[in-house]
PLY file of the C-alpha trace (Angstrom):
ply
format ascii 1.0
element vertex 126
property float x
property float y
property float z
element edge 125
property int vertex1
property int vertex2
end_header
-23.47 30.88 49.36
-22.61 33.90 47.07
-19.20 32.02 46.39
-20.50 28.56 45.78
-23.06 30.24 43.31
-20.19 31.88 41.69
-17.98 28.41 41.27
-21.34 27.25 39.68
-21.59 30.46 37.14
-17.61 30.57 36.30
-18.95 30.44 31.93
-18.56 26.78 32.14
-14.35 27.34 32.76
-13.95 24.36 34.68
-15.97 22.18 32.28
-13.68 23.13 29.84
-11.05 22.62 31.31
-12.19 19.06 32.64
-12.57 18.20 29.13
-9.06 19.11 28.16
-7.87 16.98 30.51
-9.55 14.59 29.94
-8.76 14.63 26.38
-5.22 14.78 27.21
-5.16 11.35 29.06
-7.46 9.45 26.26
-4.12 11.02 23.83
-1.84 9.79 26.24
-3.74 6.24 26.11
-3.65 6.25 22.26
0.13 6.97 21.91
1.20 4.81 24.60
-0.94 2.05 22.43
0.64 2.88 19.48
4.02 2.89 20.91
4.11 -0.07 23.04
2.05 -2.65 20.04
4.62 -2.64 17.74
7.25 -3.71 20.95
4.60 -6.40 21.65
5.07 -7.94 17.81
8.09 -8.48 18.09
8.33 -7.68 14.58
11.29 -5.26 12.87
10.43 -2.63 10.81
11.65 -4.51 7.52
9.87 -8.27 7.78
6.51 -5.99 8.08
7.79 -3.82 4.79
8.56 -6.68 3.37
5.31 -8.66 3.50
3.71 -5.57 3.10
5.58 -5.15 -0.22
4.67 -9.07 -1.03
1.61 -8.42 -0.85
1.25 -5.15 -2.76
3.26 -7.13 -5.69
0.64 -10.23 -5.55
-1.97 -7.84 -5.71
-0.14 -6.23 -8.60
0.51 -8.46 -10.70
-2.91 -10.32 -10.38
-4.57 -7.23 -11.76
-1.87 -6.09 -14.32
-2.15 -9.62 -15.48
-5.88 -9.26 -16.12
-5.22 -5.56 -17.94
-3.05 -7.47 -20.25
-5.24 -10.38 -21.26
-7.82 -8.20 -21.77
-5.75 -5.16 -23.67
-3.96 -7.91 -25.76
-7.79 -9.50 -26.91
-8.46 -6.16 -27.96
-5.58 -5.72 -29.78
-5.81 -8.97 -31.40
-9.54 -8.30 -32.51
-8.26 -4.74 -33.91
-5.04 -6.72 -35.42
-7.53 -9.51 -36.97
-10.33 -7.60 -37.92
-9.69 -4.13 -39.28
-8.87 -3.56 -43.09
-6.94 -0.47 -42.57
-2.96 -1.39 -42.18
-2.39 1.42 -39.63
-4.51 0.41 -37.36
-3.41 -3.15 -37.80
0.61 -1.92 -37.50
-0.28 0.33 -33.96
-2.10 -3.23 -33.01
0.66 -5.05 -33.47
2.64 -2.50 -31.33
0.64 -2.29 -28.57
0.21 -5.95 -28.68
4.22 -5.74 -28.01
4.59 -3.22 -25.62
1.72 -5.18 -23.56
3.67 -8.33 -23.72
6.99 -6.69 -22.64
5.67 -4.51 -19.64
4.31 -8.19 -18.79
7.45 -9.69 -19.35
8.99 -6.80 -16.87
6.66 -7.19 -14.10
6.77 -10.69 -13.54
10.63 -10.91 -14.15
10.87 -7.92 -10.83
8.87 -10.26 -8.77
10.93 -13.45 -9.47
14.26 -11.22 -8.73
12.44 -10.46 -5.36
11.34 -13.89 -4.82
14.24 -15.98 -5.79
16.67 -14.00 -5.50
16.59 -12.03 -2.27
17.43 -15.35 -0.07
20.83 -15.19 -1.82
21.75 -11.56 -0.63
19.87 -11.33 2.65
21.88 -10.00 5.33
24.05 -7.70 3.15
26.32 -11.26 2.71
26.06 -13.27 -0.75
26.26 -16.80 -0.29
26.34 -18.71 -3.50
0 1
1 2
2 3
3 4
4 5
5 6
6 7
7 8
8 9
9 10
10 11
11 12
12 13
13 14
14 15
15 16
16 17
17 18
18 19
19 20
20 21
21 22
22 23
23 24
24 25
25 26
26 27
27 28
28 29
29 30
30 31
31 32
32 33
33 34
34 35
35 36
36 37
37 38
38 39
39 40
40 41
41 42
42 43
43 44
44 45
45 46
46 47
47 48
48 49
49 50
50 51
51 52
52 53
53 54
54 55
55 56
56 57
57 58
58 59
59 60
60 61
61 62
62 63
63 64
64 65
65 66
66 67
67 68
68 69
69 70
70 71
71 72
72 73
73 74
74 75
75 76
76 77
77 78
78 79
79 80
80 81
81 82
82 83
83 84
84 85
85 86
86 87
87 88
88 89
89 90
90 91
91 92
92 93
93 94
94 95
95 96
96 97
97 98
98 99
99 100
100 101
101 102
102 103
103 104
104 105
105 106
106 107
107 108
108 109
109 110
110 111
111 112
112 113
113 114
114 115
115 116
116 117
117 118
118 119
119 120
120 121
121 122
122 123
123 124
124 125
């Protein structure tokens, strides 16, 4: 009796320990999830960057496209309204720089779109 009462009073050692375990085998189950999904998809590593990337750049260029509309109204209003030439001549400047970084992004994503088919698997096939 003395020893049972004893197993029963060890500072709540074996609890801990239970907990550990138990821990331990939910880890297990999570990495063996995580290893074993990407198996399952069938998928390489570089068809998921790439649509990853796709999308990023869709998402990208929808917003930068909506920064430049609205910078480039600005600018125009500045450009068309103010009486003071410097203002009007750093208008006009940012009203270029907007267009070109424009320009830029959308000319990267047709390189990635159009282009990419022609080079894909290291071999360029005109």
């Amino acid at each position: 009796m003395a020893q049972e009462q004893k197993k029963l009073d060890d500072g709540g050692k074996s609890s801990a320990r239970l907990q550990r375990r138990i821990q331990a085998v939910a880890i297990t189950c999570y990495m063996a999830v995580l290893f074993i999904q990407p198996a399952a998809a069938a998928d390489t590593m570089w068809t998921r960057f790439s649509s990853i990337m796709a999308d990023v750049y869709g998402e990208l260029v929808g917003i930068s496209t909506i920064v430049a509309v609205t910078a480039s109204a600005v600018a125009l209003l500045v450009r068309m309204i103010s009486r003071n030439e410097r203002a009007v001549a750093e208008a006009t400047s940012w009203l270029k720089r907007i267009v070109v970084t424009w320009l830029v992004l959308n000319t990267l994503g047709f390189a990635v779109a159009y282009l990419q088919p022609l080079i894909q698997g290291g071999q360029y096939t005109p």
